[in-house]
C-alpha positions in Angstrom: -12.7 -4.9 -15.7 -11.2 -5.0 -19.5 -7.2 -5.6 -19.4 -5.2 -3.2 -21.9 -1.6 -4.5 -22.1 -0.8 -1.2 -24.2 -2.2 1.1 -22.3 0.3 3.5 -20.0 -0.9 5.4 -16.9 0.8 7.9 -14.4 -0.6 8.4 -11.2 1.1 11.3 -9.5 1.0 11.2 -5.7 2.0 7.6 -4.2 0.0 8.4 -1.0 -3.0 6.4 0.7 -5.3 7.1 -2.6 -2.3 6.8 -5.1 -0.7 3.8 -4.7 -3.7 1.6 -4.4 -5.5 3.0 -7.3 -2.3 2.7 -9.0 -1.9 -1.2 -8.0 -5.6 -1.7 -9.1 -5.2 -0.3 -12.4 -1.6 -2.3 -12.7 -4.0 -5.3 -12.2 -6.3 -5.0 -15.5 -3.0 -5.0 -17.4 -2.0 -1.6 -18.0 1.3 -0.5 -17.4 1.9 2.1 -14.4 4.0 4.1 -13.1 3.8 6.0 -9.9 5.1 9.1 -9.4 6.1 10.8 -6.3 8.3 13.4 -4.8 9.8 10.7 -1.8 12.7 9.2 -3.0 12.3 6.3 -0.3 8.7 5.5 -1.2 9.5 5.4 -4.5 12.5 2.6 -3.6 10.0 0.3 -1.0 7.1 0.4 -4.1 9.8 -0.9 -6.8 10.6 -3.5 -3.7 7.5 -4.9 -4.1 7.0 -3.4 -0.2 4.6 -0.6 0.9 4.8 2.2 2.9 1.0 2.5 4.4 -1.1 0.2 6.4 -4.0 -1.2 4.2 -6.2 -4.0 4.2 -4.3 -6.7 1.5 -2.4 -3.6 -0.1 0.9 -5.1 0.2 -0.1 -8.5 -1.5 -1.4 -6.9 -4.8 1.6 -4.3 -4.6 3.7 -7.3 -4.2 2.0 -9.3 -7.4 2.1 -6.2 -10.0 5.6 -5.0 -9.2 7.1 -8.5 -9.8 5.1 -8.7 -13.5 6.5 -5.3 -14.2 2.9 -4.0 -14.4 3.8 -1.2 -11.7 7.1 1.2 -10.7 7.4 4.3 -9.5 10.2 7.0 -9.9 10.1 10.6 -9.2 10.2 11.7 -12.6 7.4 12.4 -14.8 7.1 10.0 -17.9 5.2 10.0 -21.0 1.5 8.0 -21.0 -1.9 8.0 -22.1 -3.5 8.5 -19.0 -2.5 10.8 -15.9 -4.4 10.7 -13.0 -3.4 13.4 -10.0 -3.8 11.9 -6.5 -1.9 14.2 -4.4 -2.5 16.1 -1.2 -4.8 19.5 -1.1 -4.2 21.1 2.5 -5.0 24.2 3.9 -3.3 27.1 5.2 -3.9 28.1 9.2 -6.7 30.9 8.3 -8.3 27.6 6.7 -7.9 28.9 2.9 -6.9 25.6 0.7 -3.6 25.5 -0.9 -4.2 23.5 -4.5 -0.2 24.1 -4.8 0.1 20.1 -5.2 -1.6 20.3 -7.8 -0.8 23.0 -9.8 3.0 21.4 -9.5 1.6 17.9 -10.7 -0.4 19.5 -13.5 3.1 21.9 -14.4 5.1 18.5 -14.4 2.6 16.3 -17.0 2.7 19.4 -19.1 6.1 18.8 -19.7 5.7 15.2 -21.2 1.5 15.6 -22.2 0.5 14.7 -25.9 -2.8 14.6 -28.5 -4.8 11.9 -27.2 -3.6 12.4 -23.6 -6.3 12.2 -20.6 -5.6 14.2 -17.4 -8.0 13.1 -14.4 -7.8 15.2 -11.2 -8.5 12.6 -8.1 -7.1 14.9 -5.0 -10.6 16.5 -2.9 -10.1 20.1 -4.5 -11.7 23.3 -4.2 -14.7 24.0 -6.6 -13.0 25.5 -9.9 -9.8 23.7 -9.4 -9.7 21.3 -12.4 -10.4 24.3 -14.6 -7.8 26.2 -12.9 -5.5 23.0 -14.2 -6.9 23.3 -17.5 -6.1 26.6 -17.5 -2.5 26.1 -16.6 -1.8 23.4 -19.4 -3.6 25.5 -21.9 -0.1 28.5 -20.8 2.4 25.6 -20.4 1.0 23.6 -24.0 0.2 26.5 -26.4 0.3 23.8 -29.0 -2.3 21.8 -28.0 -5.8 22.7 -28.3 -7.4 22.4 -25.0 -11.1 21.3 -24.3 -12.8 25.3 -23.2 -10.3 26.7 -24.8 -10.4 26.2 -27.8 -13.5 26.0 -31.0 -12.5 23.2 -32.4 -11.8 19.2 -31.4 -9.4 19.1 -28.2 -6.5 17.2 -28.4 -6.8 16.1 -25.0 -9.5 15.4 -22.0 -9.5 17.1 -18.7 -11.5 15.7 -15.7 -12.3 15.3 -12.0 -12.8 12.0 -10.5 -12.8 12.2 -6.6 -12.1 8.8 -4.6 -15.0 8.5 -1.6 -13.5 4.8 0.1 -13.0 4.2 3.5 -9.3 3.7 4.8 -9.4 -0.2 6.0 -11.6 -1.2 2.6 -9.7 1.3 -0.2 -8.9 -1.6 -2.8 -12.9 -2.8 -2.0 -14.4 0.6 -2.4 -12.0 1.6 -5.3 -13.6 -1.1 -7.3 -17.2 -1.3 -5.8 -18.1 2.5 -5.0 -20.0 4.2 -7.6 -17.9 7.3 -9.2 -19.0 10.6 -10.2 -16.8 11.8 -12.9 -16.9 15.6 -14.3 -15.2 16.5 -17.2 -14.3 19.9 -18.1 -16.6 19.3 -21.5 -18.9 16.3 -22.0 -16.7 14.7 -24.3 -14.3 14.9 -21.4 -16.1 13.5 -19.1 -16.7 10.7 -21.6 -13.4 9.9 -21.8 -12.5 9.6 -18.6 -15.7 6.9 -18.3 -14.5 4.5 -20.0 -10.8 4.8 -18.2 -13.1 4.5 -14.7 -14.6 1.6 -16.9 -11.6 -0.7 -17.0 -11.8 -1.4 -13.0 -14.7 -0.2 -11.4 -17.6 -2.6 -11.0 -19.8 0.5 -9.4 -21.8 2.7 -11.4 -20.0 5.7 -13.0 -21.9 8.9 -13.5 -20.8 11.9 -15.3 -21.5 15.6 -14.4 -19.5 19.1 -15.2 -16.3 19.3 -13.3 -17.6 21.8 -10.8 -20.3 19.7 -10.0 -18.0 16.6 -9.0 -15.5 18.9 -7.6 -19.0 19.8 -5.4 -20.3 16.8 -4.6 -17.2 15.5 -2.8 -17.2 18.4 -0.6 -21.2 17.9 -0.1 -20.4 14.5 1.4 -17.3 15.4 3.6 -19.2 18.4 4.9 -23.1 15.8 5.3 -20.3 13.6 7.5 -19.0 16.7 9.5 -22.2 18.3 10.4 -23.7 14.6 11.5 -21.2 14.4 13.7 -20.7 17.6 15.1 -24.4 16.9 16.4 -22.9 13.6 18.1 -20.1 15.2 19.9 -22.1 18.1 20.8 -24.8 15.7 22.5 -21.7 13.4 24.0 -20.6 16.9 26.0 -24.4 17.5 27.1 -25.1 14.2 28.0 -21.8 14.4 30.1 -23.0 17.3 32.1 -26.4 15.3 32.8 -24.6 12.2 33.8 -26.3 10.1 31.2 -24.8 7.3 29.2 -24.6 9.4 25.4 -23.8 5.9 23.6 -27.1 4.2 25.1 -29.0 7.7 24.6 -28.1 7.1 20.9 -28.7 3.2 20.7 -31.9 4.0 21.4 -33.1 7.3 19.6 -31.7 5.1 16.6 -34.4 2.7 17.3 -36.8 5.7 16.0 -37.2 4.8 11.9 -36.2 8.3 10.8 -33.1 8.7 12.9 -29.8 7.9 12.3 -27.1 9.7 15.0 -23.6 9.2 13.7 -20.9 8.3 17.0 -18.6 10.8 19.0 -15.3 10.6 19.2 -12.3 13.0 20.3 -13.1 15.1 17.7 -12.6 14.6 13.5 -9.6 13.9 11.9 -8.2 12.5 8.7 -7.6 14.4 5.5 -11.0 14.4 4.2 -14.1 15.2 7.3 -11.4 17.5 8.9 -10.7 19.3 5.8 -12.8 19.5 3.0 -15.8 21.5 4.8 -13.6 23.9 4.9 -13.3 24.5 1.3 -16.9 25.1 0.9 -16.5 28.1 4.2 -13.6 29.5 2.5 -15.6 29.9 -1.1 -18.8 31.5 0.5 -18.1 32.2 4.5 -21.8 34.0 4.6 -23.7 31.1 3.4 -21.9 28.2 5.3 -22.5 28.9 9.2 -23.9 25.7 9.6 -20.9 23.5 7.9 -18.4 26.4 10.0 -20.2 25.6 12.6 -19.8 21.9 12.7 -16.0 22.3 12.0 -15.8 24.2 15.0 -17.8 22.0 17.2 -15.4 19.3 16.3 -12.8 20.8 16.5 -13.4 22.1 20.0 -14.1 18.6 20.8 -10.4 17.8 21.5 -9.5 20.5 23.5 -12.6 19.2 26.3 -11.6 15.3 25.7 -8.0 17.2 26.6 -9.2 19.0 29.6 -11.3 15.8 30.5 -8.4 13.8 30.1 -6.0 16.0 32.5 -8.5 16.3 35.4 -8.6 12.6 35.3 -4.8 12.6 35.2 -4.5 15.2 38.2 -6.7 13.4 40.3 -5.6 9.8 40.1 -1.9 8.5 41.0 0.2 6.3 38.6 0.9 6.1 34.8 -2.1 6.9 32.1 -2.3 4.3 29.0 -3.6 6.3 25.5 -5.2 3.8 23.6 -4.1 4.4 19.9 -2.8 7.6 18.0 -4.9 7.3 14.4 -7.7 9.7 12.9 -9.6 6.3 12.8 -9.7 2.4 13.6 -6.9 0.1 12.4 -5.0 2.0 10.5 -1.8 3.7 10.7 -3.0 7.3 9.3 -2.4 10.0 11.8 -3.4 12.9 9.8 -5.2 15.5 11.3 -5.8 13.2 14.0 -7.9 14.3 17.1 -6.2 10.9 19.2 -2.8 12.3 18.7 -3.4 15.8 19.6 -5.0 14.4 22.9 -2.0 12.2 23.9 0.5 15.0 23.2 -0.9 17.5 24.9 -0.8 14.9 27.8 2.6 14.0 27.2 3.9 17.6 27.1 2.2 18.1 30.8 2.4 14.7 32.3 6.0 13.3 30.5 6.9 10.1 31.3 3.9 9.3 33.3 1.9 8.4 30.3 2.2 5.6 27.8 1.2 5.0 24.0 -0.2 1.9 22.6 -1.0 2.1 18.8 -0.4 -1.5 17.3 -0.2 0.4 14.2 3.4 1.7 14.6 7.0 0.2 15.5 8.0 4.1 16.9 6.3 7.0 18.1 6.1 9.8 16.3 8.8 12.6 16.3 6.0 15.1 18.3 7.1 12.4 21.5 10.7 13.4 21.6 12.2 14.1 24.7 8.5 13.7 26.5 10.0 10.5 28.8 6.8 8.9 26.9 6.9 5.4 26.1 5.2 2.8 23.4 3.9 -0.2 24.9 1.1 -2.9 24.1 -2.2 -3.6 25.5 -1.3 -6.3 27.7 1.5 -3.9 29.5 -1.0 -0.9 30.0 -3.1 -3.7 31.5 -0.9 -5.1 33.5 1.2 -1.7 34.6 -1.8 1.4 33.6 -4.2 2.2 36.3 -5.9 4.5 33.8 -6.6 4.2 30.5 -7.9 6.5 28.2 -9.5 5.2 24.5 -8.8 7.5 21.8 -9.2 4.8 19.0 -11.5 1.8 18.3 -9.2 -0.7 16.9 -9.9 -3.9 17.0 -7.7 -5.4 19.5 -9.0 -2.5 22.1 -12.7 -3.9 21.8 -11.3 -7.6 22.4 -10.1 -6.6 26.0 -12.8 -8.1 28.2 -14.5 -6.8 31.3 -12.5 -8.6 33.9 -8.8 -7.3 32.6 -9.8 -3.6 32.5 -12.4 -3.2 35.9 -10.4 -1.8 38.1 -9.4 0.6 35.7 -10.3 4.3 36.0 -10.9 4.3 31.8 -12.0 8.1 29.9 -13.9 5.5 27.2 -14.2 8.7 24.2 -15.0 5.6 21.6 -17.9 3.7 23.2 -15.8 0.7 22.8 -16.6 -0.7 26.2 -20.2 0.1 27.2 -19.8 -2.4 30.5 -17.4 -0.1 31.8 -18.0 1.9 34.9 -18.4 5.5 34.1 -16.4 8.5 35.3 -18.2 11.3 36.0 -17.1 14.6 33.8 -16.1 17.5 35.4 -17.6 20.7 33.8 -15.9 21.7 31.2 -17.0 25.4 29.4 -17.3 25.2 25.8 -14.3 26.2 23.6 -15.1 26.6 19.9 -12.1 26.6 17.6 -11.4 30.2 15.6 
C-alpha cells in the first residue's frame, strides 16, 4: 500500500461498502471525503463515530477522522478520484433502478476535471458504467470522454465491484482479488493503480461489461447453491430426516460441496443481484429465476412452519435475531425479519425479539405488543424458540439451558437439539 498525501478521493455513498473503503483509502494517506445524502451520518463520521456494525470499523474511522485524513459532507467536492458506492435496488416487478447512480454520476459532473478518475463500485446492471459515461459525456461537453471521443480522454471511467463478506469488509477490502473494467483499456489501467495503493490481492482488468458481469455471475453461483440447500432442507422435512447431517455427510464425497439453508436469502447482494441478470434476458435465465424463487418461497414455509408451531404450543415464542446474516446489524432484504413480523402481526405480544445487534426494534414492530429481550430472558421466560440467525452468542447456548425448549432450529446452530417434526407445508414459489 503506497501513501499519497496529495492525492484527493470522493467516495459517494457512506453505506456498509462506502465508509470502510473510504477509511481504508484515508489510511494510505490520501485525503477523503465521504459523501452522502444523510445529514446525520455525515455528523457521526466527522465524530469520529460510525453508524454500522463492522468488525474494527469504528477504530480505524476513529484514527483517520482525528488526522484529518477523512470527513464527509453532503456536498460534492472537487478530487482526483471518485469512486460511486451507493445503493442499486429494484423495483417490485424485479427491474433494477440504477437511479443512485445516475444522481451520483450527475453530481461529480458538476465538480469533474482533466485528469479525473470515476470508478463505479455499487453491483449494477450490465451496461451501467457506460450508461454513466454516457451521462458525463451530456453533462461535460467540454471534456473528451474515453468512447466518445478519437482522440486522448481527459478522464478514466471504470467498474470496480466490492465481493467481501459483512463481518470481514476491512479484511477482504484489502485481501480479495479485484476485477476491474474500464470503459477503454487505458481506463481500466488507470483505475489499477488507484486499486494499487491498498489492495494486497491481485487486480485483474477486463472491459466494463465484463466486470459489471462477473459480479452478477458470483451473486447468482451463490443463489442457485443455495436454492438447492433450502429446497433439500423442505424435502428432507417431509421425510423426517436430519437435512444438516444429510449434508455433513454428502460433503464427505470429494466433488460435493452443499452450501447451508436458512429462512431464505437476504442482504443486498444474493437477494438482489440475480435478478439483474433475469431482468436483461428472462428466456435464458430460468435456472437463476428459478433459484430466486425457491429462496424466496423459503420464508413464507419457515413462516407457515413457524405459526403451526406457535398455534399448537401455549406461552410466548423467542425469534432469535433479525439480520440477513450472522453478527451483524444489516437487515436488508432480510428473510429473519420478515419471519418475525409476520409472527408478530398474528401473535402480538406473545412473541419476543432478541438481536444483540440493536438497542430498538425496528419501526415494522410498532404497535405489535412485541418486545426486545436477551438470550438469557427468552431462556429463562420462552418456552419456544425459533433460530432465524447464527450469531455467535446463539451457538454458545449449551444443551442443558435450551432442552426443554420446543426450538424451529432454521440455522443448524444446535444439531443436539430434539427435532420437531414439520407439518406439510405445499410449496409456494414467489412471482
Amino acid at each position: 500500500m503506497t501513501p499519497d498525501h496529495g492525492l484527493k478521493v470522493v467516495v459517494v455513498g457512506l453505506g456498509y461498502i462506502g465508509l470502510p473503503t473510504a477509511a481504508i483509502i484515508a489510511r494510505t494517506g490520501a485525503s477523503v471525503l465521504g459523501v452522502d445524502v444523510t445529514q446525520s451520518v455525515v455528523d457521526t463520521v466527522n465524530s469520529g463515530k460510525v453508524h454500522i456494525e463492522e468488525v474494527d470499523l469504528d477504530g480505524l474511522v476513529s484514527g483517520v477522522v482525528a488526522r484529518g485524513a477523512l470527513r464527509a459532507s453532503v456536498q460534492i467536492e472537487p478530487a482526483d478520484v471518485f469512486v460511486i458506492a451507493v445503493p442499486t435496488p429494484f423495483a417490485d416487478d424485479h427491474a433494477p433502478n440504477i437511479g443512485y447512480v445516475l444522481q451520483a454520476a450527475t453530481n461529480i459532473a458538476t465538480v469533474l476535471k482533466a485528469g479525473d478518475t470515476v470508478i463505479l463500485e455499487s453491483t449494477s446492471p450490465v451496461g451501467t458504467t457506460e450508461k454513466v459515461r454516457d451521462l458525463l459525456a451530456q453533462l461535460r461537453p467540454d471534456l473528451k470522454v474515453p468512447g466518445k471521443t478519437s482522440e486522448g480522454a481527459d478522464i478514466a471511467i471504470a467498474y470496480c465491484p466490492e465481493r467481501v463478506l459483512p463481518g470481514r469488509i476491512l479484511v477482504e477490502l484489502i485481501d480479495n482479488d479485484r476485477v476491474i473494467g474500464g470503459v477503454t483499456p487505458r481506463c481500466a489501467r488507470k483505475a489499477l493503480a488507484f486499486y494499487r495503493r491498498f489492495v494486497r490481492g491481485a487486480c485483474v482488468t477486463t472491459t466494463a461489461r465484463s466486470a459489471e458481469m462477473t459480479k452478477l455471475t458470483e451473486n447468482a453461483f451463490r443463489d442457485v447453491n443455495i436454492a438447492f440447500a433450502n429446497e433439500l432442507s423442505r424435502v428432507a422435512d417431509t421425510m423426517d430426516v436430519d437435512v444438516w447431517e444429510v449434508i455433513r455427510l454428502a460433503n464427505r464425497h470429494p466433488r460435493v460441496n452443499i452450501l447451508s439453508p436458512g429462512p431464505g436469502v437476504g442482504g443486498h447482494c444474493i437477494a438482489v443481484d440475480p435478478w439483474f441478470l433475469v431482468h436483461a434476458d428472462r428466456a435464458n435465465t430460468p435456472l437463476i429465476r428459478t433459484a430466486r424463487e425457491v429462496n424466496d418461497a423459503k420464508v413464507d414455509y419457515v413462516i407457515d412452519r413457524a405459526i403451526a408451531m406457535v398455534e399448537a404450543h401455549a406461552g410466548p415464542v423467542a425469534c432469535l435475531g433479525l439480520a440477513f446474516k450472522a453478527n451483524i446489524d444489516d437487515f436488508r432484504e432480510s428473510p429473519a425479519l420478515a419471519v418475525a413480523q409476520a409472527l408478530a402481526t398474528r401473535f402480538g405480544e406473545r412473541v419476543r425479539i432478541v438481536e444483540p445487534y440493536v438497542d430498538q426494534l425496528p419501526a415494522a414492530f410498532d404497535g405489535t405488543g412485541v418486545q426486545l429481550i436477551d438470550i438469557d430472558t427468552a431462556i429463562e421466560t420462552c418456552p419456544m424458540m425459533i433460530v432465524l440467525v447464527d450469531h455467535e452468542i446463539f451457538k454458545s447456548v449449551p444443551l442443558d439451558e435450551r432442552v426443554d425448549k420446543i426450538v424451529y432450529d432454521t440455522r443448524g446452530i444446535w444439531p443436539d437439539q430434539p427435532r420437531i417434526k414439520a407439518p406439510p407445508v405445499p410449496l409456494r414459489l414467489a412471482s
